[in-house]
N, C-alpha and C positions, 0 to 999 in steps of 0.2 A: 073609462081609463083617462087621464090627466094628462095634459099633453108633456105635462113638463117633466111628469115621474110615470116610469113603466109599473102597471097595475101588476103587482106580484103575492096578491091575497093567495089563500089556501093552504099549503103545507108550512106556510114561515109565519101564521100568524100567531099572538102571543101566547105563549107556556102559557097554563096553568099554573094557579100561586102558588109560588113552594118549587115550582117544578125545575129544572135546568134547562135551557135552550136546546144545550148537546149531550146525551152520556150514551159513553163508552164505555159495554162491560164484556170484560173477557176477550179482547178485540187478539187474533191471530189470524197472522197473513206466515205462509210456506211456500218459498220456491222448489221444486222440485227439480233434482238433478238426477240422472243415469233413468229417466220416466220415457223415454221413447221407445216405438214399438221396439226397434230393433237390441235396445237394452233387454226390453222383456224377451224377447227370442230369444237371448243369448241367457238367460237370468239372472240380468244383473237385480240388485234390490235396488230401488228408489233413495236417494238419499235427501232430505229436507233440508232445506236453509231456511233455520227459523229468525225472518225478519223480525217480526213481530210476535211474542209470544204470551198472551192472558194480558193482555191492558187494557186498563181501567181507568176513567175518570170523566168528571163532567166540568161542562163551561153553561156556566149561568147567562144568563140573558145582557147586553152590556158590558163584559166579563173578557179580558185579557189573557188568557191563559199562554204562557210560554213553554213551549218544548224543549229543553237543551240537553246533551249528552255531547258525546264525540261522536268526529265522523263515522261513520257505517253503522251504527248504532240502531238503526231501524227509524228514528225522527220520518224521514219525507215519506218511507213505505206507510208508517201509521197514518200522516195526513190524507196522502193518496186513499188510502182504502177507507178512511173515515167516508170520506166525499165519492165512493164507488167508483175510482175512477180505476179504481183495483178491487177485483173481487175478495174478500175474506174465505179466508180454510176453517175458519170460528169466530164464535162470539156474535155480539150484537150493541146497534149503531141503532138510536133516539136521536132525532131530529122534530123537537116539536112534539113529542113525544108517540112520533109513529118508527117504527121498525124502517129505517132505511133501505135495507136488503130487500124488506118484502112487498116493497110499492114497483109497481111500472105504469105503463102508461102514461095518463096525463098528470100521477103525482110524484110519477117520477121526474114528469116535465120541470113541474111544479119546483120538489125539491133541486134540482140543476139549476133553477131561478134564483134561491134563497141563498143558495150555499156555493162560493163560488172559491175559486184560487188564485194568486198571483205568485207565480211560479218562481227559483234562484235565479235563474239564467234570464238577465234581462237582451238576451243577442241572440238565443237559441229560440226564447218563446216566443217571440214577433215572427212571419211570419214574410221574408224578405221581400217576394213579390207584392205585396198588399198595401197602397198606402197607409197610415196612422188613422186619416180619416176612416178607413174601409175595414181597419181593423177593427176599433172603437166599437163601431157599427154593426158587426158580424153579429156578436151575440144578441141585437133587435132584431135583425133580420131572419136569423134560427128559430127566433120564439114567436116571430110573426108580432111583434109588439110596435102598435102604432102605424102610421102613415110614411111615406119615404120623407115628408117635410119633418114630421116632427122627430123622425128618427135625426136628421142631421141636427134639428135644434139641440136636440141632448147631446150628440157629440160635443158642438160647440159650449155647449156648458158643461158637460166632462172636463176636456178639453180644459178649459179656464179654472175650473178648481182646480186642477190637479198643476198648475202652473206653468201651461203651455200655452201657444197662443193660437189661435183659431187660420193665422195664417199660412199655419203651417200643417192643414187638417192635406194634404195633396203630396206632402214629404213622405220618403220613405224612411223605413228603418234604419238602413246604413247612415243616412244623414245626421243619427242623433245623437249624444252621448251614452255611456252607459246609466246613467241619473235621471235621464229625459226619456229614457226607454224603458226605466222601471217604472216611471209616470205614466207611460204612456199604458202599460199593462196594469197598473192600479186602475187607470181610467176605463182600460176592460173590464174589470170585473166589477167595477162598481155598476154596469151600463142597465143593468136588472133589478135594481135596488135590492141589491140579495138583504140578508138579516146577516150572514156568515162568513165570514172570511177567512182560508186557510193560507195564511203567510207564510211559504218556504223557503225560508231563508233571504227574503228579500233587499236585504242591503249587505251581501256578503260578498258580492261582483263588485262591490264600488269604491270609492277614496273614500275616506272618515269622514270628509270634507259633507260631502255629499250623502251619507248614510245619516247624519245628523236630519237634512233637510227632508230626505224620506220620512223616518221617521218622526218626524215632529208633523208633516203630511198626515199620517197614517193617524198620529193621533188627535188632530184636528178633525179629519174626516171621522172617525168612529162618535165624539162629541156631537159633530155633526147628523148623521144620520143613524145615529144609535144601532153601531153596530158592533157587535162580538168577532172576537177574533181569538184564534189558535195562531200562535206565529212559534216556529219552528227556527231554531237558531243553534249554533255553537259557542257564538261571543255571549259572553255572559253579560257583557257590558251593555248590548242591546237589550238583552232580556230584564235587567234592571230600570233600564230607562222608560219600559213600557209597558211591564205587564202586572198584574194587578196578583195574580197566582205564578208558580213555579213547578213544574214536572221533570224531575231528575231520569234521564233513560239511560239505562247500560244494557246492552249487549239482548234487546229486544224487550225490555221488564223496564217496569218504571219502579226504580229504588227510593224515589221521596219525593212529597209533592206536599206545599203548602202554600200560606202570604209568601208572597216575594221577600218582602223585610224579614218575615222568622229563619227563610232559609238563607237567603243572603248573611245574617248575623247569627245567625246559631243554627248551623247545620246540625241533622242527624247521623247521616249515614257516611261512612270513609270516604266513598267515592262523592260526594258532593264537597268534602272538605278538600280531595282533592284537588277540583276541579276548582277551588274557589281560590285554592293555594296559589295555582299557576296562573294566575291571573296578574301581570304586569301591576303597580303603584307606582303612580308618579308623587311621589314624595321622597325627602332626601332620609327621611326617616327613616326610608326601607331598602335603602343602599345596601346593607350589612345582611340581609334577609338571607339566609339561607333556603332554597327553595327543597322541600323533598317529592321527588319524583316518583312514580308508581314506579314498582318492580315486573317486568315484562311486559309482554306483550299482549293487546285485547284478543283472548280466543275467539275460536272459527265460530258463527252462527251454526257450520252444518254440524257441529259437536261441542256445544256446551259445557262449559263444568256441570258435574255434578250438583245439588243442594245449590248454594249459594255460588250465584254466577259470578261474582268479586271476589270471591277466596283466594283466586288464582292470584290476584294481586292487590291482595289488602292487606295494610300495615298490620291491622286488627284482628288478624283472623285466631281464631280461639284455639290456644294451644288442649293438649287430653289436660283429663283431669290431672291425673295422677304424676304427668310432668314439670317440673319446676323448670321454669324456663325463661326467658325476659324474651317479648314480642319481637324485637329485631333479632333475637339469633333465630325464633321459631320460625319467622318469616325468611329469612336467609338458606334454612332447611327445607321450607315449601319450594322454593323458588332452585332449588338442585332438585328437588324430587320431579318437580313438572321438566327439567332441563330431561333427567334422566327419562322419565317417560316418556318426552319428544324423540328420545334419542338428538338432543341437541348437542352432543358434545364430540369434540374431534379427536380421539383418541388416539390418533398416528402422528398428533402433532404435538402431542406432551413434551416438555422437554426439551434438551438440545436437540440438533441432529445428529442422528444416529444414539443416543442415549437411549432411548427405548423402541424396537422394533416388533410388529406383531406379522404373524404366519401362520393362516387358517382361523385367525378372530382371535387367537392368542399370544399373550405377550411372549415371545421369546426369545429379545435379545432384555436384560436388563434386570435388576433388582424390583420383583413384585414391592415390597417395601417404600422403596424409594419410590415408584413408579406413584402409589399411594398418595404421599406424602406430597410427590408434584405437583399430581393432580389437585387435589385436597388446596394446595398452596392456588390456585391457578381461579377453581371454583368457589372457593368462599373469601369473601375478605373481613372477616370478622373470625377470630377465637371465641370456640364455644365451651360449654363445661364442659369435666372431663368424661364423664358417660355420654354425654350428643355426641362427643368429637369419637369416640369407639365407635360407637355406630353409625356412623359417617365414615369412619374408615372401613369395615367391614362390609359397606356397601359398593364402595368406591373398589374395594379387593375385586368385588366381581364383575365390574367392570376390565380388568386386568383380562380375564376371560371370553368380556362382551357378551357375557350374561347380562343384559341389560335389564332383563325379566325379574331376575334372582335382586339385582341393585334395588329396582322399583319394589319391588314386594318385601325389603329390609326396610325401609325407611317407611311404604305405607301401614305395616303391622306395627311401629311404632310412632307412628305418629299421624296417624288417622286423626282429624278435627273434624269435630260436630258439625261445621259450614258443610261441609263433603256431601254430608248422610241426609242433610234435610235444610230446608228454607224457612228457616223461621219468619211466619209471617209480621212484617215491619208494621202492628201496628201495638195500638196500648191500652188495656182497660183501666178503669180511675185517673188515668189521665191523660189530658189532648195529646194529640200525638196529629203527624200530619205525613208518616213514612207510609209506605204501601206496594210491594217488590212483588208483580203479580197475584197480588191477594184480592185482589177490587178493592182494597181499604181505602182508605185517606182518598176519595174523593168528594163531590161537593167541597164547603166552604175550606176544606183541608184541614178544618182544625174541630171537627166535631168527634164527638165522642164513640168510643170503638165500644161492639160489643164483646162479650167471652170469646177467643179467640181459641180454636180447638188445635191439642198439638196431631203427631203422624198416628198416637193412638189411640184417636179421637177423645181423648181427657183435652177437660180444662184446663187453658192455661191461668197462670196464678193470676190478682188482681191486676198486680203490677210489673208487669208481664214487660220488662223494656221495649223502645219504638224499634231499637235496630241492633242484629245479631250480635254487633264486638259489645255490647252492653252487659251482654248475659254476665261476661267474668268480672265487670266492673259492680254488678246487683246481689252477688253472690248465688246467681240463678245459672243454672246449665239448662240446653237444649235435651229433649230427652234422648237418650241413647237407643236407638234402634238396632234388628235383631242384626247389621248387618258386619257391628264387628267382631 
């Protein structure tokens, strides 16, 4: 061993040619709620909170890969459990191409060597009693690596890369900024000469000022010691500046992953147009910009949509066939059909006061009609055609009742979309494509070639099979209809 670099041979040394450093296939992590004995005595069922659900992809050797979604998204649960610092409910984690899960021992030592974290919280993960030196330090001292002399020689050259000064190896935490306290946790993980770095969310605690200078760090250091990183972000602007690939996550599924440049410049999927929409321009050019906002709110992990987990609120979602409809009113109708399913609507406060009064769930002070026609006025802000606006009122009548059952089951027998019924997988045969929404697709270099993608009854899908679901109405291709409507 080298006094000047910790000896970290064994599970981190190089991929075989061709191979990826990291992949993750089918990667699911579940919290478990109402799972205590006393649930079960009582018989309650178990309810899942599916953090993470069927994710896929790999990070090549050298290789930048960025995580971004919105918050709750499942992003920090996937790093965590990539790096077992959380067990998996499914799937399976390559490191070097051994099964992560299935090592203990000394190569589990091993891989905790190679693969290391620098956590969001640069004030929670330090460690207040401890000085910066002793922190530094900790991770030599766990792995039994080196002598106590050479272990402090690496602090003090930690320490100085990372742009600290050795005088201050005997300070503690509270003494430092938040800038100088995410240094000081880069300089932890670096202290093993891992291969791997899980970045979560590392400059999101800071000023701009200072997120710049981290990351210009980070990527000095990776040049430096040829290291791979996952870095886990919601500013998009970070994950532009620094990563080489792009992984789109919603709501536990990774919806599109490719170069950073194809997805940055030509997104596939709604939700990455999104997300790209809402991103501030400082130019006077974009003064005038009209921004459009997603329609409601990100559903519960512990209940999912159906099919396509965006449908709920995507501009794109595929109206039936058989309806002639323009996509904002269709989506205007999804978006009262999920109100009404939630039972999200107040119906004792339609109206003036006192214009309409209910007694035992039923309207009965007031003109059913009118009662209608308020609501109707209240819930949509767009005129629809004259057969959608029928059936919207007919649905809306039973609500007068607070039949809310009868409402939902008007509106889903006419206007069931094929997102609902099934997930089409985001990827494309005959041509690159780089989407992939729990399918394991679009991993590796993000833009390699798909094979025959099978639909729900198990037929081929056609050559040109689009990358991402709102595309089907744009190719003249539909999802196939299943037995369920």
């Amino acid at each position: 061993m080298s006094t000047e670099t910790p000896d970290t041979a064994g599970a981190g040394d190089a991929p075989a040619d061709g191979q990826p450093l990291v992949r993750v296939d089918g990667l699911e992590k579940y919290f478990w709620e109402n799972n205590s004995l006393v649930d079960r005595l009582l018989g309650d069922d178990p309810v899942a909170v599916r953090a993470v659900d069927g994710v896929s992809f790999d990070i090549q050797e050298g290789e930048t890969l960025g995580l971004v979604g919105e918050s709750g998204c499942g992003k920090s649960t996937t790093g965590e459990t990539l790096l077992r610092l959380q067990e998996p409910t499914a799937g399976r984690v390559e490191f070097d191409g051994q099964n992560v899960y299935d090592l203990e021992g000394s190569d589990l030592t091993e891989f905790r060597r190679d693969a290391q974290v620098v956590f969001q919280d640069p004030f929670s993960s330090l460690d207040p009693r401890m000085t910066i030196g002793e922190i530094v330090q900790q991770p030599l001292a766990v792995h039994d690596v080196g002598t106590e002399q050479e272990r402090e020689r690496r602090v003090r050259e930690l320490l100085e890369r990372v742009g600290l000064s050795v005088e201050q190896l005997d300070r503690y935490p509270h003494e430092f900024s938040g800038g100088q306290r995410q240094r000081i946790g880069i300089a932890r993980a670096l202290a093993l000469d891992p291969e791997f770095l899980v970045l979560d969310e590392p400059t999101s605690a800071l000023d701009v000022s200072v997120q710049a200078q981290v990351l210009n760090l980070l990527d000095d250091l990776q040049a430096e010691f040829d290291l791979t990183y996952l870095l886990i972000s919601h500013d998009l602007s970070v994950i532009r500046h620094i990563c080489d690939r792009v992984a789109v996550m919603y709501l536990g599924e990774i919806v599109e992953i490719g170069p950073a440049a194809d997805v940055f410049e030509d997104p596939k999927h709604p939700y990455t147009e999104a997300l790209l929409e809402s991103v501030p321009r400082a130019s006077t050019d974009e003064q005038d910009r009209e921004i459009e906002t997603l329609s409601g709110d990100v559903p519960s992990p512990r209940d999912p949509p159906s099919g396509c987990r965006f449908r709920t609120r995507c501009p794109k979602v595929i109206p039936p066939e058989d309806i002639d409809i323009d996509r904002a009113a269709f989506r205007a109708i999804m978006d009262l059909r999920e109100r009404i399913e939630g039972r999200d609507i107040s119906l004792e406060t339609v109206g003036e006061d006192g214009q309409f009064e209910f007694e035992d769930g039923r309207l009965a002070v007031g003109d059913r009609s009118e009662f209608v026609a308020t609501l109707k006025e209240r819930v949509l802000d767009r005129d629809l055609p004259a057969r959608d606006d029928a059936i919207v009122e007919e649905a809306l009548a039973e609500l007068a009742a607070s039949d809310w059952e009868a409402a939902a089951e008007r509106l889903r027998d006419e206007y069931e979309t094929v997102c609902e019924r099934q997930n089409p997988p985001l990827s494309g045969t005959g041509t690159e494509t780089r989407a992939g929404a729990g399918t394991g697709t679009g991993t590796g270099t993000g833009m390699e070639k798909a094979g025959p993608s099978s639909t729900s009854d198990g037929s081929s899908a056609d050559e040109d099979h689009p990358v991402a679901c709102h595309l089907f109405a744009e190719s003249g291709h539909r999802a196939p209809e299943s037995d369920s409507r």
